[in-house]
Structures are given as structure tokens and as C-alpha cells.
C-alpha positions as CSV (number, residue, x, y, z in Angstrom):
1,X,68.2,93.4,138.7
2,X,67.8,91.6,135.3
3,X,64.7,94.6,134.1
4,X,68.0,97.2,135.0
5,X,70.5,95.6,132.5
6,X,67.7,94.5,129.8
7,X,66.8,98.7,130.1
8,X,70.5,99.7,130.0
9,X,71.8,97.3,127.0
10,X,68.3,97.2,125.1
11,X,70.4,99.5,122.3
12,X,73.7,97.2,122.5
13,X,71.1,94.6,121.8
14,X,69.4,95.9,118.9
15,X,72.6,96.2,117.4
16,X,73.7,93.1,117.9
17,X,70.8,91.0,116.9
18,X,71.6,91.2,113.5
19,X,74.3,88.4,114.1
20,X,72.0,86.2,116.0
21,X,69.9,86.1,112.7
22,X,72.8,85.7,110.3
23,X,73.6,82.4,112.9
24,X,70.0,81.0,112.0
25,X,68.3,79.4,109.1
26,X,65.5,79.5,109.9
27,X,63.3,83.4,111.2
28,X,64.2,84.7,114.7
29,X,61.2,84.2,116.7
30,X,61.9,86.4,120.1
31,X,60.3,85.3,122.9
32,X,58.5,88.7,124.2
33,X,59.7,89.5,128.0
34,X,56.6,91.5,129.6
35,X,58.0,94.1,132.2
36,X,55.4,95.9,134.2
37,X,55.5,99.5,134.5
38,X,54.4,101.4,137.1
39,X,51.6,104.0,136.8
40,X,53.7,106.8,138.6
41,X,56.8,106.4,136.6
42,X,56.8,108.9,134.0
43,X,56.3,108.4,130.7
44,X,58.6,107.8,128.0
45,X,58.9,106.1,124.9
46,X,61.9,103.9,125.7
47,X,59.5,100.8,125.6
48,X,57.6,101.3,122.7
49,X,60.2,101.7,120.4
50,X,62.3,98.7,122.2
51,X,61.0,95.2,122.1
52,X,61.6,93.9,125.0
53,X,62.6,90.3,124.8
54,X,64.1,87.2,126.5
55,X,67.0,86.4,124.1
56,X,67.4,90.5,123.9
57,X,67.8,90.3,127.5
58,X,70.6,87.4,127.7
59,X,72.3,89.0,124.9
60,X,72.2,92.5,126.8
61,X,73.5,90.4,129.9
62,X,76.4,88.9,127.7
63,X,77.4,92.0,125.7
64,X,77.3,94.1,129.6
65,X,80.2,91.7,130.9
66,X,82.1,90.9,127.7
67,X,85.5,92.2,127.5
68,X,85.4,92.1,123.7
69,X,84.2,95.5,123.3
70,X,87.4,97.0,125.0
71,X,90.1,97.4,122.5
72,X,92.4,95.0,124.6
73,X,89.7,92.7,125.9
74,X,90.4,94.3,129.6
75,X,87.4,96.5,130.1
76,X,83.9,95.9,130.2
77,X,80.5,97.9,130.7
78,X,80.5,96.2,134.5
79,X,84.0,97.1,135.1
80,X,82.8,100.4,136.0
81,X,79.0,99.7,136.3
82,X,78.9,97.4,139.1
83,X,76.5,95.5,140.1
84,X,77.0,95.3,143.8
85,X,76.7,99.7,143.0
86,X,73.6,100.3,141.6
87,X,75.1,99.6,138.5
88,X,77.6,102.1,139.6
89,X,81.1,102.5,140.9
90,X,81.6,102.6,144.5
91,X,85.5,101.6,145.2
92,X,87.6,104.5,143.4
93,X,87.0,108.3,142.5
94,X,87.3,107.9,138.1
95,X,86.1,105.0,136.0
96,X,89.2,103.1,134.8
97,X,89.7,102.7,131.3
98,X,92.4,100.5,129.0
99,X,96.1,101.0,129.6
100,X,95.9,102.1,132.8
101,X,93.8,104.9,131.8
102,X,91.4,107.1,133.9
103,X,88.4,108.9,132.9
104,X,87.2,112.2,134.2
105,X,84.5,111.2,136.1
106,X,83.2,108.3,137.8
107,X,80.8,105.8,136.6
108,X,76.7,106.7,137.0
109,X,74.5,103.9,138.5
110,X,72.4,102.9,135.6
111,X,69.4,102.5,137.9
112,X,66.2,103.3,136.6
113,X,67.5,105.0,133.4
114,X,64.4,103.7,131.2
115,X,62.9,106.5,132.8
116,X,65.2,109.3,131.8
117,X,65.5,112.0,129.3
118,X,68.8,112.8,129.1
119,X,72.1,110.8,129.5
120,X,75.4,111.5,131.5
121,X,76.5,113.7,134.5
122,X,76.0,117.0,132.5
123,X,73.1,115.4,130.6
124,X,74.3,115.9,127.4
125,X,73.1,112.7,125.7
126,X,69.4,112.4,124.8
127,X,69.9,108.6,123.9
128,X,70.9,105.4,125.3
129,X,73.0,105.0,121.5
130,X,75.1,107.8,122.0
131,X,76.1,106.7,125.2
132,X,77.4,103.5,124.4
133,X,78.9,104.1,121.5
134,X,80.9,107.2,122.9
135,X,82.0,105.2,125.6
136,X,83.0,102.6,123.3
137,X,85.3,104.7,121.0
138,X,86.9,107.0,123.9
139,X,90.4,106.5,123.6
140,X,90.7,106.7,127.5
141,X,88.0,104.0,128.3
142,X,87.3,101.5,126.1
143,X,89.4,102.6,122.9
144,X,87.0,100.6,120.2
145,X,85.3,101.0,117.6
146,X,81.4,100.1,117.0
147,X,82.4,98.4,113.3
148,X,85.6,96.3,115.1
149,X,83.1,95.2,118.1
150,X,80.9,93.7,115.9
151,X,84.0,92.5,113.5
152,X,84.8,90.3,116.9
153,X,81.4,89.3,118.0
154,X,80.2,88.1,114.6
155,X,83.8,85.6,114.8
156,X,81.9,83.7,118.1
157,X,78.3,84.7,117.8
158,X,77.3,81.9,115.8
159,X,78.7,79.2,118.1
160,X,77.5,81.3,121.1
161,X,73.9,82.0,119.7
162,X,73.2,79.1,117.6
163,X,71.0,76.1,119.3
């Protein structure tokens, strides 16, 4: 389970790491996370262009469940991605969104997506970044923008990140 939400959040992460080094004095050393790759899954470039590393992968963990990037503080990427689902939703027919909203379709399981090519149920999206960030700034899900979602994690990531 963790190797599914370091693959899915690695881009939140990359974002976000920025404020884990404004936190420090002294240079962010990452402690590299080593994630073994079978030779019959196909190839992609997903983890040569993303570090994998262990504070990457508790960040990932934190941003997944953190209401803060909902414009309300109500939703989060496991409200509709849950765990007990593949990462998926199981319990309703459309991913809920603020307000009381509903999407138009339900949440994918974000198994094995390190592995895919394209993004979405019509496969639109040919990176994890577009993903996230449209599903951050839909007005019927999470209703947020990137620049106010790091606006509010930058107010507690020092006191969250800093050791």
C-alpha cells in the first residue's frame, strides 16, 4: 500500500517540497526510498524523472488525506480514493465533491498507475500533474486553487516539517 500512494502523490510531492526547504536551515538531505520494479511491468519513465524518497513519501501520505486542499477543508484525495477500494470508490455511483456537489463520474482506483500512459476514464491526461491539479481547481470537487493550497500549507508546514 505505501509504494501505491508514494506513485500517486509523487507530483503533489514535488510541489510541495519546496516548503519543507524553506522550514530548514540547513540543505534537505532526502533519504532515497528504493522500490523494486518488476521486469514484466512495462516501462516508463515515471521513476527516473521522480526521486523517490522517504520524506516524499510521508509528505505524499499527508498531502493524500489533508483536507486543506478542498476549498472548504471537507474534501480530500481519499475521500473518493479509498483505501479499503483500491484506492477507489466502492460505496456510491459519482465522487462527491464540496457543497454537496457530485462529479460526473466515479473515482478510478489509483492502483498501479506508475505504470500508465494516460490518465482518467477517457484517458485524456498524459500526466500525473494535470490530474491533480484539475481535480483540485474543479468547482464541483475540490473548488481550489494550486497557488491557495500552497498559500495554506506553507501557514503549517514549518511546524509540521521542521525537526
Amino acid at each position: 500500500m505505501k509504494k501505491l500512494i508514494t506513485i500517486l502523490l509523487l507530483s503533489s510531492i514535488l510541489l510541495c517540497l519546496w516548503l519543507m526547504e524553506s522550514c530548514r536551515k540547513e540543505k534537505l538531505h532526502l533519504t532515497p526510498l528504493n522500490i523494486s520494479i518488476p521486469s514484466y511491468f512495462p516501462a516508463t519513465s515515471f521513476f527516473q524523472t521522480n526521486q523517490t524518497s522517504q520524506e516524499g513519501f510521508d509528505l505524499g501520505r499527508r498531502l493524500f488525506y489533508d483536507g486543506r486542499l478542498s476549498k472548504d477543508g471537507s474534501i480530500s484525495c481519499a475521500s473518493c480514493h479509498q483505501q479499503i477500494a483500491a484506492f477507489g470508490t466502492y460505496n456510491h455511483d459519482l465522487s462527491h465533491g464540496i457543497n454537496g456537489s457530485h462529479g460526473i463520474r466515479n473515482a478510478m482506483s489509483l492502483f498501479n498507475i506508475a505504470w500508465q500512459t494516460s490518465f482518467g476514464w477517457a484517458g485524456k491526461a498524459t500526466n500525473l500533474e494535470t490530474i491533480y491539479s484539475d481535480h483540485i481547481s474543479s468547482s464541483i470537487e475540490m473548488g481550489e486553487t494550486i497557488t491557495d493550497v500552497l498559500a495554506k500549507l506553507q501557514t503549517k508546514s514549518c511546524s509540521i516539517y521542521s525537526k
